[in-house]
ROTI-840478 format. One line per 4 residues: number of its first residue (from 0); for each residue x, y, z of N, C-alpha, C. Coordinates in Angstrom, 1 decimal. Last residue first. Layout:
NUM> X Y Z X Y Z X Y Z ~ ...
//
This chain:
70> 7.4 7.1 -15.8 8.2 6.7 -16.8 8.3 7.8 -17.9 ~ 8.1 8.2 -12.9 7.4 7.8 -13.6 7.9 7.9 -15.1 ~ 8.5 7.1 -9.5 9.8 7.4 -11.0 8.7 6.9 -12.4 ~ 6.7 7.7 -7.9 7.6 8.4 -8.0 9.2 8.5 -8.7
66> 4.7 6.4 -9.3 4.6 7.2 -8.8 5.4 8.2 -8.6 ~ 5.8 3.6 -9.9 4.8 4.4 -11.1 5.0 5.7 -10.5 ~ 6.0 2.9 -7.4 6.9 3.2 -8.3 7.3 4.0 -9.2 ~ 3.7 2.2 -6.2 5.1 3.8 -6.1 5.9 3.9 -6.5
62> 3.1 0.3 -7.9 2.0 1.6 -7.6 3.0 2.6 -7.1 ~ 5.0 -1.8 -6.7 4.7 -1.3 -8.6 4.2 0.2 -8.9 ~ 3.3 -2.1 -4.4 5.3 -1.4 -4.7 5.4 -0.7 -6.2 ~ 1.6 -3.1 -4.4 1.6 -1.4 -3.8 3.3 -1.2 -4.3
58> 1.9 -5.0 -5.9 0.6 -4.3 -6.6 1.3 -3.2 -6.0 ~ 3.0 -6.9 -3.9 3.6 -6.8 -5.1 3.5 -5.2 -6.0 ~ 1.5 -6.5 -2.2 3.0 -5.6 -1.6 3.3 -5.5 -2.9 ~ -0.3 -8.8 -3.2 -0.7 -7.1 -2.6 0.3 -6.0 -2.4
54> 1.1 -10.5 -3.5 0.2 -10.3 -4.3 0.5 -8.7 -4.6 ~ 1.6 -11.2 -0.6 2.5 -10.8 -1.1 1.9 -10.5 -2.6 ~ -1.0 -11.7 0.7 -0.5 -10.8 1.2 0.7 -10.1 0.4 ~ -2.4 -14.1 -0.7 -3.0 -12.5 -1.2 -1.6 -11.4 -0.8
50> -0.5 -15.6 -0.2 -0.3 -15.5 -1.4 -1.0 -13.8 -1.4 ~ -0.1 -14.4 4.2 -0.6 -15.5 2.3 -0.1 -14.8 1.5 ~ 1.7 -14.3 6.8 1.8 -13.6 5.3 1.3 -14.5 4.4 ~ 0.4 -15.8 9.6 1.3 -15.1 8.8 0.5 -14.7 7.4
46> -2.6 -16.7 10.0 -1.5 -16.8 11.3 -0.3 -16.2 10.7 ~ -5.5 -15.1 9.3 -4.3 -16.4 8.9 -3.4 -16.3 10.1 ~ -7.6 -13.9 10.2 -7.6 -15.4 10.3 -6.9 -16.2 9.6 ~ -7.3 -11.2 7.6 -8.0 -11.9 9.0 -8.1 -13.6 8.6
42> -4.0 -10.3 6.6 -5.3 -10.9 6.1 -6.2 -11.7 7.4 ~ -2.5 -7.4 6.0 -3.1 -8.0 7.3 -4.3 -9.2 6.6 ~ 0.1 -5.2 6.1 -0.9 -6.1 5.6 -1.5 -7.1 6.8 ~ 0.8 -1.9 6.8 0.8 -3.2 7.2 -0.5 -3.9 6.5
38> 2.4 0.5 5.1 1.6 0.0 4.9 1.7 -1.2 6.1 ~ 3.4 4.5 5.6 3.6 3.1 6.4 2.3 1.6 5.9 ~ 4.7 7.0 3.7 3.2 6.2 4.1 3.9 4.9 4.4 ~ 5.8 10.3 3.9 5.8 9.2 4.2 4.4 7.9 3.9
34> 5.0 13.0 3.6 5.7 12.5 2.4 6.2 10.8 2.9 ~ 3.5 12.9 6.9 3.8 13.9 5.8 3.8 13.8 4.3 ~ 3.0 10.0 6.8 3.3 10.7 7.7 4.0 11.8 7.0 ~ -0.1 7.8 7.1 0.9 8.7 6.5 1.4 9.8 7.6
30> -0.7 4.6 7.4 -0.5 5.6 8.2 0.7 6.7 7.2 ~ -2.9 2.1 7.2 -2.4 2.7 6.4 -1.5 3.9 7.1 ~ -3.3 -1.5 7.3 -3.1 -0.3 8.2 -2.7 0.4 7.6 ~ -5.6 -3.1 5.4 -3.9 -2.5 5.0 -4.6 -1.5 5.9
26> -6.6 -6.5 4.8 -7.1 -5.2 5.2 -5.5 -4.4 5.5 ~ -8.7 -9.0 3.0 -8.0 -8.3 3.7 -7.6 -6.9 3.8 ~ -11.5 -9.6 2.1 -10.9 -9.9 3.3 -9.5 -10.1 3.9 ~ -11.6 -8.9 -0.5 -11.0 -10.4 0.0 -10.4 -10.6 1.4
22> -13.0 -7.1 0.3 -14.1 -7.9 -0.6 -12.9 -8.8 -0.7 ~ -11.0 -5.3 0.5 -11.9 -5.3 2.1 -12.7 -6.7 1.3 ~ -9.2 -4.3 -0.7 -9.1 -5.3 -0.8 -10.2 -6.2 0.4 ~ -8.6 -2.2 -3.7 -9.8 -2.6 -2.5 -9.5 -3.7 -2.1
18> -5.2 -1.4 -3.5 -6.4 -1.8 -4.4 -7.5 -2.0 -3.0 ~ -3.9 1.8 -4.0 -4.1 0.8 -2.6 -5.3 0.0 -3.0 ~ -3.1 3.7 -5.4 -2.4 2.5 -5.4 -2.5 1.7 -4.5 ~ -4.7 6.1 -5.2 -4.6 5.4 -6.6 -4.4 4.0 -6.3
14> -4.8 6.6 -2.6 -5.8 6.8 -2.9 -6.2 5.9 -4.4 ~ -1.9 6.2 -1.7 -3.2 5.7 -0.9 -4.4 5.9 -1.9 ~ -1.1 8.2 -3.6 -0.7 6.8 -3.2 -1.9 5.8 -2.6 ~ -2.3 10.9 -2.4 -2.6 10.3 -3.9 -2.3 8.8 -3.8
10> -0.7 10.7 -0.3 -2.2 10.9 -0.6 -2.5 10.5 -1.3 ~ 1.9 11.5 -1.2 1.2 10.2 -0.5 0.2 9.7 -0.3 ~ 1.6 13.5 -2.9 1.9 12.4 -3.4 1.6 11.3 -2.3 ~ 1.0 15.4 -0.8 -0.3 15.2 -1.5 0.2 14.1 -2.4
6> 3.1 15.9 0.7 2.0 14.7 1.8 1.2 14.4 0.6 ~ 6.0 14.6 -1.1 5.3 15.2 -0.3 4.0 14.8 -0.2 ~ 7.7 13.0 -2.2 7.9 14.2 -2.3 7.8 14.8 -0.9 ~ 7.5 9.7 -0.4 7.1 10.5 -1.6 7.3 11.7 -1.3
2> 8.8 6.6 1.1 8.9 8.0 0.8 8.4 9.0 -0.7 ~ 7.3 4.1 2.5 7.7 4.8 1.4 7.3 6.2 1.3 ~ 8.2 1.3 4.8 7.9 2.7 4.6 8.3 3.2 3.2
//
């Protein structure tokens, strides 16, 4: 879970920092909850966490970071 201010920084989050990833066939449960956002990764037809998977957490962590300690 990552905490932001508030709901429109979360929003934003999701909106800037969630790369497309539907064109590698994988896919992020997304769920905000006010100043919160819950990511699950998900790549169809693996049985755990691939390369894309941790790639991707790499990309979204960087992305909140940027966000809410910005330089």
């Amino acid at each position: 879970m990552i905490e932001f201010p508030g709901f429109l920084d979360a929003a934003r989050f999701v909106d800037l920092g969630c790369p497309d990833r539907e064109a590698l066939n994988q896919y992020l449960d997304i769920s905000i909850i006010w100043g919160m956002v819950s990511l699950v990764l998900k790549t169809r037809n693996a049985g755990g966490a691939t390369a894309a998977d941790i790639a991707t957490a790499k990309i979204l962590d960087r992305a909140a970071r940027e966000l809410i300690e910005p330089e």
